[in-house]
N, C-alpha and C positions, 0 to 999 in steps of 0.2 A: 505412536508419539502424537501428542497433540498440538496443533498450530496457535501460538497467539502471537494476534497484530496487535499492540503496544501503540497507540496511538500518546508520546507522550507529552507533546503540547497542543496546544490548541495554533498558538502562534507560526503564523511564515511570514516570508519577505515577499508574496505574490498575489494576486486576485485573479485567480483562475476564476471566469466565469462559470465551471459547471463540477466547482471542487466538491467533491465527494462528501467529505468530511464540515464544511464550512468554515474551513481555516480563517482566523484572523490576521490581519494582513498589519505587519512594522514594516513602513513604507521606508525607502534607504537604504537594501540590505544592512538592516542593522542588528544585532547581538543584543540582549539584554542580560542580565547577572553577568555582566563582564569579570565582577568583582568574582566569582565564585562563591556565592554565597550561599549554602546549605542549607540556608534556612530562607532562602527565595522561596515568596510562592506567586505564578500569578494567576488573581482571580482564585477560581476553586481548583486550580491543579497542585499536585501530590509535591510535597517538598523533597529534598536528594534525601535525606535520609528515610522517608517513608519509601521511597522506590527502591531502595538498596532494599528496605523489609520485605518488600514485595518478592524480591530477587532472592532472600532468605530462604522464604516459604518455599521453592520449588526445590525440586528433586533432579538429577541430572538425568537423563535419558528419558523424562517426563515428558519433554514438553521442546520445541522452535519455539523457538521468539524472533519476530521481526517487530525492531524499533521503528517508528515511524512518526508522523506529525498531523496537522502541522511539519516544519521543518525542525526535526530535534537538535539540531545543529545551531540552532539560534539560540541555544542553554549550554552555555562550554561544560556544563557540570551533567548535559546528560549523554555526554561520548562519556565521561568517567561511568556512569551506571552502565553504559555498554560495554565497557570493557570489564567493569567487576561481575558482569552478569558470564561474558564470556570465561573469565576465570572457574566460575563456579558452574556453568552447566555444558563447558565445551566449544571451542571457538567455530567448529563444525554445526550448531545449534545456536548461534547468532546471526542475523542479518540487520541488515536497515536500509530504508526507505525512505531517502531524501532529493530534493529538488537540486544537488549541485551546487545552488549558487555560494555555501560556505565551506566544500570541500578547497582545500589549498594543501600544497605541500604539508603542514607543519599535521593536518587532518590526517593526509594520506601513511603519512609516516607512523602516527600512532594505531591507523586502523592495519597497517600492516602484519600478517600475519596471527590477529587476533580475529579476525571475525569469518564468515565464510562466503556472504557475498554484498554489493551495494547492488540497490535496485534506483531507480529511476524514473522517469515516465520522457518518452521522446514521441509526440504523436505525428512529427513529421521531420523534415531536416531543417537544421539548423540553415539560419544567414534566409530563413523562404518566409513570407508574411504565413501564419497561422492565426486567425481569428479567436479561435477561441482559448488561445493563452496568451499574455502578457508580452509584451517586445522583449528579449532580452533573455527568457524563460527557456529557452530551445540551446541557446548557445551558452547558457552557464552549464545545463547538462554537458553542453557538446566538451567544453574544455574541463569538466570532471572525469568525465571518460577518459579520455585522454591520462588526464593525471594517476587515475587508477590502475589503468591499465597497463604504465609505464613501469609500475612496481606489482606488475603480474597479481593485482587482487580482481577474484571474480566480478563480472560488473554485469547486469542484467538488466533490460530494459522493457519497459512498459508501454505499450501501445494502446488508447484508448480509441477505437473506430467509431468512427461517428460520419455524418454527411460530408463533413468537411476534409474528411483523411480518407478513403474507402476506395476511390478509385484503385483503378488497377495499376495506373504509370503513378501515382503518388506513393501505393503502398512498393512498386519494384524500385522506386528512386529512393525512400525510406532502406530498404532491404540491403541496398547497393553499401550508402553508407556503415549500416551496421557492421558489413563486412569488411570496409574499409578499415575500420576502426577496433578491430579485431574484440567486436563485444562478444560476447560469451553465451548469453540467453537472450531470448526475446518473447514475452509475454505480451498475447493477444488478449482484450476486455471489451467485454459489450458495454455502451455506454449503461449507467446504471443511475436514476433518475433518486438519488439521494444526495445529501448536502443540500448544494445549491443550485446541483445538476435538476433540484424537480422543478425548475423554472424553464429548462433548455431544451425539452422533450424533441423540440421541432429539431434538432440534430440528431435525432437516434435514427440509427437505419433500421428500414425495413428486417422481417426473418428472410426474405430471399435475401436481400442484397448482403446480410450477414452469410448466407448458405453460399453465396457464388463467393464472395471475399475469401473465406475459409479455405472455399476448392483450389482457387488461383493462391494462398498463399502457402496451400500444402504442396503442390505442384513446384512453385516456387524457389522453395528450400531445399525442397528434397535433395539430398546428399550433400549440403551445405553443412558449415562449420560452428553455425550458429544455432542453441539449443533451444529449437523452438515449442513453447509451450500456450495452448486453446483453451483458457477459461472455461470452467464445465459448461456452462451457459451458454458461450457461442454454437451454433450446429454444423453436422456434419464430419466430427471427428470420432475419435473413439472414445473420448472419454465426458461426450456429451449427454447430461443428465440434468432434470428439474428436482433432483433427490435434494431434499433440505440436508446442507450440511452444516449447521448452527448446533455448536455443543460436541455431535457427534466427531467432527474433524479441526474443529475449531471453532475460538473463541475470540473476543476485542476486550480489550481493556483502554477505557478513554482518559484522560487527561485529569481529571480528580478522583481516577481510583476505580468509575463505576465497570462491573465487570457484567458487557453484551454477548451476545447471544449469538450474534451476527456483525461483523465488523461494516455492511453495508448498511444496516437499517439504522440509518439516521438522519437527523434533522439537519436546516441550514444553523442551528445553535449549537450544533454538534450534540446534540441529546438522543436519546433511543427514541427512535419513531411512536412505541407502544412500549408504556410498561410491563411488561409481558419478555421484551426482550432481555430487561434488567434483573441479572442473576443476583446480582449481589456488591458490595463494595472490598477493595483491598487497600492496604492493607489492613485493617481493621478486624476483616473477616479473612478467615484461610481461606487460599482459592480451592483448595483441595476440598473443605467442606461445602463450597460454593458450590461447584461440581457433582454434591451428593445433594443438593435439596431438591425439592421439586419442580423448581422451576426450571432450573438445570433437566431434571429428568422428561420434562413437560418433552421439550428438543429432542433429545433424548429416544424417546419412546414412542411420543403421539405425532409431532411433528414427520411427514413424509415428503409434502411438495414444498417448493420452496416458497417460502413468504413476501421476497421482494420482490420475486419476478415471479408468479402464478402463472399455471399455464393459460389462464385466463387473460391476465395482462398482457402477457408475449402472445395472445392470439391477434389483439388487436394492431399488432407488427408483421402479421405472417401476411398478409399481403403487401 
């Protein structure tokens, strides 16, 4: 089964200094197409009924899909796409990836028992200054959690290690809470110098200090409650590897359709780093055929180490 991350707007309510994706920021927490209206589009992203098409084209057992943004929550019209996707490919083969601050009651109750998990990103505790997100950004998670939880839906979070979070008493007081808070997964990420993160480089840690973090937080967990998972790219686990997994395990689909290669190689405009990454557009084009052209097959076939992080670039981290 193949993985896509659904990036489906560009828009959030945040200015994460080192966002991945280069989300644009409605300052406010504020909604836009309150109205619901189907034939919203903003800028060049896909209108509800092109993304329902998109949702057509797939096959059930094909394919995860994790919804993501931007924050998709800030389009009431695209929990509906989530839930008609869930309908037609399995609520076990749905996810999404949002910032919290527009999950409420009325949210939780509709994603109840339709989808399979919510993810997150918590890169330290709530109520603690963290520099490099926004005031306020920590504890809209902190009270989704909560909310999710309360109606026993999986909730997994996301931890981006960087200078700023890496310690060893910041990651066991991180650790502490999650267990408090009865989360369910916790996903470890090497900082990854795309979006607007390729401005922040000076926060990346080292390859040791990622190699000792790893040690102390498999040490850590061990026989704990919480289901923790090492991005292939951090070291020292078992499932650590520079094997390019673009196409082969997964693929991105951005915010007007374009279908990437790689959900990491992008720009702070949210565009594909290199043409090269751009398969193709949907719905317009089957993704299924997308899948069979060459550039797809490029990934594919020729493709071995990975393009974001070359062993090259992560050498100039190994000390």
């Amino acid at each position: 089964m193949k993985s896509i991350i659904w990036n489906m707007t560009r828009l959030c309510p945040w200015t994460c200094k080192f966002c991945c994706v280069g989300a644009e920021c409605i300052s406010g927490l504020k909604k836009v197409n309150t109205e619901k209206d189907k034939d919203f589009k903003h800028n060049n992203e896909l209108s509800f009924n092109e993304k329902i098409n998109v949702i057509d084209q797939l096959k059930k057992g094909d394919f995860r899909i994790d919804f993501s943004g931007g924050d998709l929550l800030i389009d009431p019209l695209n929990l509906d796409v989530v839930l008609y996707a869930s309908e037609k490919l399995g609520k076990e083969n749905v996810g999404i990836s949002v910032s919290g601050a527009f999950i409420d009651e009325e949210i939780v109750s509709k994603l109840e028992g339709k989808i399979n998990d919510v993810e997150m990103t918590l890169d330290y505790v709530p109520f603690k200054p963290y520099k490099s997100r926004p005031i306020g950004y920590h504890e809209y998670t902190a009270n989704a959690v909560s909310l999710l939880r309360e109606k026993n839906i999986s909730v997994g979070v996301q931890t981006v290690l960087t200078n700023d979070n890496i310690s060893k008493e910041q990651i066991k007081e991180l650790y502490d809470w999650l267990i408090k808070h009865n989360v369910n997964g916790w996903s470890l990420l090497r900082y990854f110098s795309s979006g607007r993160g390729e401005k922040f480089t000076n926060i990346m840690p080292s390859h040791i200090q990622y190699e000792k973090a790893v040690d102390y937080i498999k040490n850590l967990t061990k026989g704990g409650n919480v289901d923790v998972h090492f991005q292939y790219l951090l070291p020292n686990h078992s499932g650590y590897t520079l094997n390019c997994r673009a196409v082969k395990h997964s693929i991105g689909i951005l915010p007007d359709g374009t279908v990437t290669a790689c959900f990491w190689g992008l720009n702070e405009d949210m565009k594909a780093i290199d043409p090269k990454f751009v398969l193709g557009f949907v719905p317009d084009m089957n993704i299924y055929n997308i899948l069979q052209n060459d550039k797809s097959q490029y990934w594919i076939n020729s493709c071995n180490e990975c393009e974001i992080f070359t062993y090259n670039k992560l050498e100039k981290n190994f000390g």
